[in-house]
C-alpha positions in Angstrom: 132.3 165.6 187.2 136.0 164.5 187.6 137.2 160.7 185.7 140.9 160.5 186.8 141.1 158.6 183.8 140.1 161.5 181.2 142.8 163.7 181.4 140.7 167.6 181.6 138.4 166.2 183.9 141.3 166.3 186.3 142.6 169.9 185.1 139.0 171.0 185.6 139.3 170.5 189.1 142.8 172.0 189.5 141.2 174.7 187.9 138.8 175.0 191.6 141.4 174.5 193.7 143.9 176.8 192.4 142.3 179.3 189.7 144.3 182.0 189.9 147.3 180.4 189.8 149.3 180.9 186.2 148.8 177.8 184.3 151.5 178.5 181.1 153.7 181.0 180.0 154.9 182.0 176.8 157.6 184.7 176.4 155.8 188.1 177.7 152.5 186.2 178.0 150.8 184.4 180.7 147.4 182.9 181.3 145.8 182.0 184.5 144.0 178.4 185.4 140.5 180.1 185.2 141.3 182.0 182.1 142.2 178.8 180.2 139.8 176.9 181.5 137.0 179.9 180.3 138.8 180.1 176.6 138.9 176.4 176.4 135.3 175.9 177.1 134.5 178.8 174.2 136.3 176.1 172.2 134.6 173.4 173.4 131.3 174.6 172.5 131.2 175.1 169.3 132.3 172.2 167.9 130.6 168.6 167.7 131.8 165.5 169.3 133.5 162.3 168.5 135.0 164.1 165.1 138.7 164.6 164.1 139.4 168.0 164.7 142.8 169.7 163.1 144.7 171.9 165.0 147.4 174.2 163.0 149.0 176.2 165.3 152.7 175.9 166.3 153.6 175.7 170.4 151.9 178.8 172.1 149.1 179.4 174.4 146.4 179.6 172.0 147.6 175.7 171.0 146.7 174.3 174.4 143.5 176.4 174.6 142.4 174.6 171.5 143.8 171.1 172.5 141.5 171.6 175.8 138.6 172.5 174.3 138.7 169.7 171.8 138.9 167.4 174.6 136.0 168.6 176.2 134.0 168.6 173.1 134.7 164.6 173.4 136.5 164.8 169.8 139.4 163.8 168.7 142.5 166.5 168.3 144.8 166.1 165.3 147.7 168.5 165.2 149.0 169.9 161.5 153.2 171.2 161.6 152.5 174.9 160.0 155.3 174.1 158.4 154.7 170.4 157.2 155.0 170.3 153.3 151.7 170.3 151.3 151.3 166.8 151.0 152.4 165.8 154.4 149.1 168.1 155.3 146.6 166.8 152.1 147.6 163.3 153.6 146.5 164.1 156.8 143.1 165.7 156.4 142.3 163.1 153.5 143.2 160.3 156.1 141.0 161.5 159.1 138.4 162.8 157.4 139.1 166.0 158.8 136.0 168.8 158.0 136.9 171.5 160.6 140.5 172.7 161.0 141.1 175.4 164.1 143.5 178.3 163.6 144.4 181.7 164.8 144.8 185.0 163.7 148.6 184.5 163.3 148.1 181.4 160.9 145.0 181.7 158.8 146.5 183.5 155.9 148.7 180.4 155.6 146.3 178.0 156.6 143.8 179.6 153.6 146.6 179.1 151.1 147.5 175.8 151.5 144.2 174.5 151.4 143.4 177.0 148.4 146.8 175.1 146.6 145.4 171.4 147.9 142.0 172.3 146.0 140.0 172.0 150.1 137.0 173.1 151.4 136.8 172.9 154.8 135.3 174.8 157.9 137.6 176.9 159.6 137.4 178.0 163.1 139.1 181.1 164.4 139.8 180.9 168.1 139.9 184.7 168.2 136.0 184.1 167.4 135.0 182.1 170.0 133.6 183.3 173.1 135.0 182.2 176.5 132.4 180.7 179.7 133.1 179.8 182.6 130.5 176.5 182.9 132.7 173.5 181.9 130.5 171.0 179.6 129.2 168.4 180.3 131.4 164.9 180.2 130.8 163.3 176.8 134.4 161.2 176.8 134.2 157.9 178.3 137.6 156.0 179.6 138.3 154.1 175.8 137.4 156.9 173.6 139.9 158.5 171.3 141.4 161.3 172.8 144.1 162.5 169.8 145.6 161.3 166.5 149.4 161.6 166.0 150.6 160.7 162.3 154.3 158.6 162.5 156.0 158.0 159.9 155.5 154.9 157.7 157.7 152.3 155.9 155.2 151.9 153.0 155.6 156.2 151.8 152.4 156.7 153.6 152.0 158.2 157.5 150.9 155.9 159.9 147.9 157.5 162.3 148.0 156.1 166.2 144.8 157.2 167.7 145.7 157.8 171.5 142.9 156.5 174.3 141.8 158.9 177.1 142.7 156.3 180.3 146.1 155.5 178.5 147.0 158.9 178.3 146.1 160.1 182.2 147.8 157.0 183.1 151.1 158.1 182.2 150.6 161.8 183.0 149.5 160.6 186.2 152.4 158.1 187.0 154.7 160.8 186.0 153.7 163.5 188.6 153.7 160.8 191.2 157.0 159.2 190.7 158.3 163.2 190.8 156.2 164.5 193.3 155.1 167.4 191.2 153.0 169.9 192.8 151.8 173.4 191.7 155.2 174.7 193.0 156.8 172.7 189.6 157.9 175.1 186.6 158.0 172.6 183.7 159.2 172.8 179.6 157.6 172.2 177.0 160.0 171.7 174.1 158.4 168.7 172.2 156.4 170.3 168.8 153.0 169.8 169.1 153.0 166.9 166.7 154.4 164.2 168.8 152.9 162.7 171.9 155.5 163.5 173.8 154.3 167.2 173.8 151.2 165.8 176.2 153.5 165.0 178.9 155.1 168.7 178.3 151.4 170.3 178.8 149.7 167.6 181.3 152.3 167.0 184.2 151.9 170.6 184.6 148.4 171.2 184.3 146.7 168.9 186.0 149.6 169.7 189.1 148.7 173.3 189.4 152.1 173.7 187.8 152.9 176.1 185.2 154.3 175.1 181.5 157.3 177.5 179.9 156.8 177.6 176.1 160.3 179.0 174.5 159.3 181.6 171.8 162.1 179.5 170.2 164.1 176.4 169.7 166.5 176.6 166.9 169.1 179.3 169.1 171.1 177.5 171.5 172.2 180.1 173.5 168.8 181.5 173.6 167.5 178.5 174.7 170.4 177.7 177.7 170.0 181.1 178.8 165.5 180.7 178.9 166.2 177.8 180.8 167.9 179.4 183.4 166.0 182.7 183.9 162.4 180.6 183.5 164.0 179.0 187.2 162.7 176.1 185.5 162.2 172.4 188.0 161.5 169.5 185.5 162.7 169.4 181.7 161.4 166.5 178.9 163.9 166.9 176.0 165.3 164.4 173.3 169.5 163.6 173.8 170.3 165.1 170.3 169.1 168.8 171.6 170.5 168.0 175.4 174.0 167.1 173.7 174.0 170.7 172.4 172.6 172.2 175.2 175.6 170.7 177.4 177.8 172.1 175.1 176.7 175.6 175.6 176.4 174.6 179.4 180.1 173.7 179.2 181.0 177.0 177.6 178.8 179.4 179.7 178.1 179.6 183.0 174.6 179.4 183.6 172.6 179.3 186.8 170.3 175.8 186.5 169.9 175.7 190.9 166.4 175.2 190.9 166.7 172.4 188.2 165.7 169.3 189.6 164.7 166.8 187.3 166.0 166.3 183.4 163.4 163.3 181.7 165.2 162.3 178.1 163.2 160.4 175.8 163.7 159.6 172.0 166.8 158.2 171.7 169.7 156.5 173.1 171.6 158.2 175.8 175.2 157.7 176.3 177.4 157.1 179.5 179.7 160.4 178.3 176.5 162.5 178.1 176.0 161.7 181.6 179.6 162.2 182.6 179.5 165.5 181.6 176.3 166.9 182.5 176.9 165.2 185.9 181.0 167.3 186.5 178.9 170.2 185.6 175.5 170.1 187.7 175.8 166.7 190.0 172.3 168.0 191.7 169.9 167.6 188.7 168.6 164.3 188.3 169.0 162.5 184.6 166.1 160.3 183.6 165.8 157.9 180.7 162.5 157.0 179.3 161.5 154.6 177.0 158.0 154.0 175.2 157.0 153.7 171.5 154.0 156.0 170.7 151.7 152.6 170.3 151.8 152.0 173.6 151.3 155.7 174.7 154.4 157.8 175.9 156.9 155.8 178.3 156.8 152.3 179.1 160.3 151.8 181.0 162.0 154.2 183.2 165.5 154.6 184.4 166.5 157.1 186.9 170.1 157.4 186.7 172.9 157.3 189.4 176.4 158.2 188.6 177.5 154.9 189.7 175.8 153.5 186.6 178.3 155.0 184.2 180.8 152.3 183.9 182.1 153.5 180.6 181.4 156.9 178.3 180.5 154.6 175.5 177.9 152.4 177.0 173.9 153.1 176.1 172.3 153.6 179.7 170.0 150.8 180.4 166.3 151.5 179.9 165.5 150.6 183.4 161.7 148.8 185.0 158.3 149.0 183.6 156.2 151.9 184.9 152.9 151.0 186.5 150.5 148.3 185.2 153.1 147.5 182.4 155.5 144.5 181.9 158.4 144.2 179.4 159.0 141.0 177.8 162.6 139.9 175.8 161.3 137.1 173.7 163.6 135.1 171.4 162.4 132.7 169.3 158.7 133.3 171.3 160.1 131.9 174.2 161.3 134.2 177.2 165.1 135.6 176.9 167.8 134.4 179.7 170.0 137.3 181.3 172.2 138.7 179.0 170.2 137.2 176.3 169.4 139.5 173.0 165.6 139.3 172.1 163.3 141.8 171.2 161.1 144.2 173.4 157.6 143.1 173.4 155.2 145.7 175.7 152.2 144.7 177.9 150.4 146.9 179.2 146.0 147.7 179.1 147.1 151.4 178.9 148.3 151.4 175.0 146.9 153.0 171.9 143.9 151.4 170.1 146.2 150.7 167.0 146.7 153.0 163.6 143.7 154.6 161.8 142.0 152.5 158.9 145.4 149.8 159.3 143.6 147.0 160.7 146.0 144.5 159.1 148.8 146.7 160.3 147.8 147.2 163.6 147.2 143.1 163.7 150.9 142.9 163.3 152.3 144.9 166.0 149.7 144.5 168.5 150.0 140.2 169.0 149.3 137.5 170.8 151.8 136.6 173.9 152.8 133.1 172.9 153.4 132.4 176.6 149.6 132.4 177.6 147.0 130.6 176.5 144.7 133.4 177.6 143.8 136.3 175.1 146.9 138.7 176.3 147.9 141.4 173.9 151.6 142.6 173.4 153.1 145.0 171.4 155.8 144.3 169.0 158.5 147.2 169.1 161.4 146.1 166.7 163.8 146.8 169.2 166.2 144.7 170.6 167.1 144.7 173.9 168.4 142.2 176.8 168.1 141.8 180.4 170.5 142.6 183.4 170.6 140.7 186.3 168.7 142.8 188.4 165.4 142.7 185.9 166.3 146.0 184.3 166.6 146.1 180.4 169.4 147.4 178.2 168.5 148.5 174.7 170.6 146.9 171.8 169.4 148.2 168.5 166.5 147.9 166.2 165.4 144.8 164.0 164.4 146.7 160.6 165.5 149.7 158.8 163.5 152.4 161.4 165.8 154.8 162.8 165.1 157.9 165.5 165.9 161.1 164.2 166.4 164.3 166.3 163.7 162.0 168.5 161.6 161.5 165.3 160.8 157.6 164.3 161.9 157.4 160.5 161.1 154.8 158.5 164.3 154.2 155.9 161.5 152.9 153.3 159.2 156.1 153.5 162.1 158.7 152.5 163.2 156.2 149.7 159.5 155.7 148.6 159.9 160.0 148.6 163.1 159.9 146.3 162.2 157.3 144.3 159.1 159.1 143.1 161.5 161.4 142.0 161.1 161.7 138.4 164.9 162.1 137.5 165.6 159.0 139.7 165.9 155.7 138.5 167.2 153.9 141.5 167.8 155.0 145.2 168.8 153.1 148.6 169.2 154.4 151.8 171.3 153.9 154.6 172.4 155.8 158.1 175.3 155.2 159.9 176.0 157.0 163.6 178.6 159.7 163.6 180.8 160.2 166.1 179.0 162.7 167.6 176.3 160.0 168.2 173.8 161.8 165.6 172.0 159.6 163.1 173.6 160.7 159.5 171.2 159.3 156.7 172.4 158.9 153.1 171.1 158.7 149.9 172.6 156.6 147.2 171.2 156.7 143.8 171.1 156.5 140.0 170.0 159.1 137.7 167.0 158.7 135.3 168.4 162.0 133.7 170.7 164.5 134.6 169.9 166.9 137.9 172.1 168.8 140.4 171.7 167.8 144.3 169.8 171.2 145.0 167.0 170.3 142.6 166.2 166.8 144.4 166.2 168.8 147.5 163.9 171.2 146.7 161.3 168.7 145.2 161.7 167.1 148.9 160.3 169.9 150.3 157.3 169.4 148.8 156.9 166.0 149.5 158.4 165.0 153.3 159.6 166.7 156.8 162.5 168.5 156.3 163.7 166.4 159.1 163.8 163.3 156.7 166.1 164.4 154.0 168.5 162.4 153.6 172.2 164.6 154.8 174.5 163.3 151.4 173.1 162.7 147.9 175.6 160.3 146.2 175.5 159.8 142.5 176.6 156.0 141.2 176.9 154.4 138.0 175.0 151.6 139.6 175.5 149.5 142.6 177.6 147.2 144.2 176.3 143.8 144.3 177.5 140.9 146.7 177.7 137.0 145.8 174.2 136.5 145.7 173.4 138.9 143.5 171.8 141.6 146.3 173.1 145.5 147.1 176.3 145.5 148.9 175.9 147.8 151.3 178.9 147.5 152.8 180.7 148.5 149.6 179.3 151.6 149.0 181.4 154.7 149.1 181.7 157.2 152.0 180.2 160.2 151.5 183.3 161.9 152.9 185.4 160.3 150.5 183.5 161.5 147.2 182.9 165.8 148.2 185.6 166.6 146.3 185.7 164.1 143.5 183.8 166.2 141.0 184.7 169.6 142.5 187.3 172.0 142.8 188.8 172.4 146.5 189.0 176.3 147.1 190.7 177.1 150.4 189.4 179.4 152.7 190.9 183.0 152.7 191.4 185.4 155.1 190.8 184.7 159.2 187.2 184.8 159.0 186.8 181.9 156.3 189.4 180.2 157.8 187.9 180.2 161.4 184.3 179.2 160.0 185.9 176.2 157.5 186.9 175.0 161.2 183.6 175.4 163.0 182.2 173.5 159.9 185.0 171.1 160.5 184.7 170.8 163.7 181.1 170.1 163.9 180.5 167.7 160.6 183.5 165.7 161.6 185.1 166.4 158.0 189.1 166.8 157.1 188.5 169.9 154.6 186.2 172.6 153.8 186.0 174.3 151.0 185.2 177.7 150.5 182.2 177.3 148.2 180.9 174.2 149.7 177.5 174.8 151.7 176.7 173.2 155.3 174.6 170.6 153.4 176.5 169.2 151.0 179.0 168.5 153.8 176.0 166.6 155.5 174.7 169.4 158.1 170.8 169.6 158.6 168.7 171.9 161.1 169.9 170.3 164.4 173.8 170.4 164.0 173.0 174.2 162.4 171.6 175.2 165.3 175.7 174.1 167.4 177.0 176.2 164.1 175.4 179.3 164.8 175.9 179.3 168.5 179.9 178.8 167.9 179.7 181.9 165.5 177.7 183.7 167.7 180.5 183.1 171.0 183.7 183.4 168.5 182.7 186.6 166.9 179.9 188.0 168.9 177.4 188.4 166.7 174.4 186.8 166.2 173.1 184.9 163.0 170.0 183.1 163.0 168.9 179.7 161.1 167.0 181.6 158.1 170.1 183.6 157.6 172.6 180.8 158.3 171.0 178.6 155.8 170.8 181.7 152.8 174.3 181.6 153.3 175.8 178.7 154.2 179.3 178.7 152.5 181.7 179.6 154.0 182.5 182.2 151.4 178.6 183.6 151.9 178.2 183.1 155.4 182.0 184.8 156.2 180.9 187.6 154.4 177.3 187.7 156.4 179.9 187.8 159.5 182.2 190.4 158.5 179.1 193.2 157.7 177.0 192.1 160.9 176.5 194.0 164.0 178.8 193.1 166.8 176.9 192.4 170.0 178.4 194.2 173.0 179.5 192.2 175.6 180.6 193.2 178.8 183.9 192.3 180.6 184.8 192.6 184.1 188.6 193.0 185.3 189.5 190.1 187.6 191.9 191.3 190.3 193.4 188.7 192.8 192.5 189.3 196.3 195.3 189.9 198.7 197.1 187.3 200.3 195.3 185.6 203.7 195.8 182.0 206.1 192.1 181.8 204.3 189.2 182.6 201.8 185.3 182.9 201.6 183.9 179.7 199.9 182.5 179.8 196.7 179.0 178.4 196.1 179.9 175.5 194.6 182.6 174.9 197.3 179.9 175.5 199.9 177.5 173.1 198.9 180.5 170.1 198.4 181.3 170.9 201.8 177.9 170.1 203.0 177.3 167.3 201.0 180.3 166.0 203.2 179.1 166.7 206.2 175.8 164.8 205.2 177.5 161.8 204.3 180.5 160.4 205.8 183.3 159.8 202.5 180.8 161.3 200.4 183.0 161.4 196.9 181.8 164.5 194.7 184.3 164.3 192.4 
């Protein structure tokens, strides 16, 4: 029985109308519509419903299998990073009551280990063990049930759990494939992990099309990546700026083939007018689209898709744009509607939200409010950011009202990862701060005071443990103590640079030799710092996984070879990582003698001159360029 409004209702019947038709595939693997469908229903019947049901698996086939299966069980999936630290995971079972965790044969050895170290019993289901049918089950979701539970992070050191609703979720999925017109011709990515809601959009717009989803077998090589994109022939892409920025880079140096690209949806963070600049000189035919939409209020809120006429300076923040569908954005200041122009903050309406966070009543009481301009019960959500209207109605993003940053995409709470340090037991003291570099990456800094003595490598490493690597903090900066102001609070504005204190305590050795030398200026280049010395490691100049990844594609183009994150990171001095260069394989790569043609009143387009010159033709004046 199909209920647009619960999500694999609506992929079951795709699966009828197109079975055969492949619904996702990952590197050499595919899977058909009535394959998944069979393998998701094995799922499905062996577990109970209306429970929280873990997932740990990374992105893969076998992960949407699972996710489908748990859905038509009428439970609640909950999705563990394999990688998370142990107490990230204890946190999450412990919270949602989680008694049955669903792996594969590819991650139960871990799985068994970290629950073994965690002191857990719990059921674990193999997906290898389940047996596939091809009779859906019956419907036992209803419109406001739970549907999955995504952990956020939290300002009090503690994860926050939204619990998603079924109708909220088809809603979006469902606006989404309308406002694109995606059909089962659509190839679309799925580059979100698994443990952010975004990744629904990735699997749903696809599935419940008759589309097929591309999973990457990878994300952290760059070229890899540009070069998947392109040979998948891929039509619609969701990615965060901060991994589009250093996708255009390798766009900008290669040449790659993106002519079937027709849509690029960005989402996470705040895209720039020079990010559209240079995407649009390099493929005007692909569409940019900005979303906006906290995770309360269940994927994107506010759309905006973009024209090149918008740009009206590289440093502007594109505007957000209108409310989707059944939703309305409110600027209140001071609880009254904002004028034009007018800072205020975002307040969301919409019936299609989350039901709140899991046991955070009082919490959930303080985002979800009241709208003070009806005397009506009329619930808005709260979302710390400030924002303004334009004249036309759309909104413009400002900034945020507390300390909660985005992060490679990832909402950060400032509070949680100095909750982390402070439980440090060699740390008396810590703030926390970010800044924006000029690379328009969030840079997040850790100030402290030592209980007793440690080096930066031990703090690090006891971070592991505790937090997503993604939430370390890039410079650790020792201080006496801390700069006060008149009143007698922090001064944050006085506290040192981190750029201004590397080499305070240390020796500068200069790089030797052209290999050190050319690397010291990659690390340069990228970090945004004066000097590099040859011992100094990507991290203490305030590198972290994303900027890593634009590291080892520029080694990989200047000395054709190819180094990957794991190795990058065992070495990452220049000194180390030099040395890794200098003994590794070089790739062959294959050139191709230009000769220049012989003189003639006139030449054979190219491609790109071809379609300029029909773009003319279309439209009178038309102004490529």
């Amino acid at each position: 029985m199909i209920n647009k409004k619960i999500i694999h209702t609506v992929f079951e019947e795709r699966v009828q109308k197109n079975p055969e038709n492949i619904a996702i595939v990952y590197g050499e693997e595919q899977i058909t519509y009535r394959e998944l469908n069979s393998r998701a229903n094995g799922i499905g019947n062996v577990i109970d419903s209306e429970k929280y049901i873990a997932i740990f698996m990374p992105n893969s086939i076998d992960y949407v299998i699972t996710l489908l299966g748990i859905l038509k069980s009428g439970s609640i999936s909950v999705p563990i990073d394999v990688l998370a630290p142990n107490e990230r995971i204890l946190k999450i079972i412990t919270k949602a009551d989680i008694e049955t965790i669903i792996t594969n044969k590819a991650n139960i050895k871990n799985l068994k280990k970290i629950l073994k170290s965690l002191k857990l019993d719990r059921e674990i289901i193999l997906l290898e063990d389940t047996i596939s049918s091809e009779n859906n089950l019956a419907l036992k979701s209803k419109e406001d049930s739970s549907a999955y539970l995504m952990f956020t992070s939290g300002s009090t050191g503690e994860p926050k759990a939204i619990i998603g609703m079924q109708k909220s979720l088809s809603h979006f999925i469902h606006w989404e494939c309308k406002e694109f017109a995606i059909d089962e011709s659509f190839k679309i990515s799925q580059l979100a992990g698994v443990t952010f809601d975004v990744s629904l959009r990735d699997i749903f717009t696809a599935l419940i099309s008759g589309a097929t989803l591309y999973i990457p077998t990878q994300r952290t090589n760059i070229e890899y990546l540009a070069r998947w994109i392109s040979q998948s022939r891929l039509n619609l892409i969701h990615i965060v700026p901060s991994l589009f920025r250093l996708l255009l880079k390798e766009f900008e140096f290669n040449s790659y083939d993106l002519s079937e690209l027709k849509h690029i949806l960005l989402a996470g963070e705040a895209l720039y007018g020079s990010d559209v600049l240079a995407f649009n000189r390099l493929y005007p035919h692909i569409e940019l689209v900005n979303l906006y939409g906290p995770s309360e209020t269940t994927l994107a809120k506010i759309f905006n898709r973009i024209k090149i006429e918008d740009v009206t300076n590289q440093n502007m923040i594109m505007p957000l744009g209108q409310a989707i569908s059944n939703t309305a954005i409110l600027i209140l200041k001071n609880s009254k509607l904002a004028q034009v122009r007018q800072v205020g903050e975002i307040y969301i309406k919409t019936p299609f939200r989350s039901k709140g966070y899991l046991k955070e009543e009082k919490l959930s009481q303080e985002v979800f409010v009241q709208n003070p301009l009806s005397k009506k019960e009329d619930i808005l959500y709260k979302t710390g950011d400030m924002g303004r209207y334009k004249a036309d109605g759309t909104v413009e993003f400002v900034g945020r009202a507390d300390s909660q940053v985005k992060i490679n995409g990832i909402r950060v709470e400032l509070q949680e990862i100095e909750i982390a340090i402070k439980s440090y037991k060699k740390v008396e003291n810590a703030i926390i701060i970010s800044e924006m570099s000029p690379s328009k990456e969030i840079v997040v800094i850790c100030y402290y005071i030592e209980k007793s003595r440690f080096v930066q490598s031990d703090i690090r490493e006891y971070l592991v443990e505790v937090i997503p690597s993604y939430m370390i903090p890039n410079f650790f900066i020792k201080m006496e103590s801390f700069p006060l102001n008149f009143h007698g609070k922090i001064d944050k504005k006085s506290l040192p640079k981190p750029e201004d204190l590397i080499y305070l305590d240390r020796e500068f050795i200069e790089p030797q030799g052209e290999t050190q030398i050319e690397v010291a200026k990659i690390f340069s280049q990228i970090l945004r710092v004066d000097k590099v010395s040859a011992d100094i490691t990507f991290t203490q100049l305030g590198g972290n996984s994303l900027n890593s990844i634009s590291a080892t594609a520029k080694i990989s183009h200047q000395f054709s070879v190819q180094i990957n994150i794991k190795e990058f990171f065992e070495n990452q001095s220049v000194e180390k990582l030099s040395y890794l260069i200098d003994n590794a394989q070089r790739i062959e790569t294959a050139t191709v003698e230009i000769k220049p043609l012989a003189k003639s009143d006139d030449y054979a387009l190219s491609n790109s001159q071809r379609r300029l010159w029909v773009l003319d033709k279309l439209q009178e004046n038309f102004n490529s360029y």
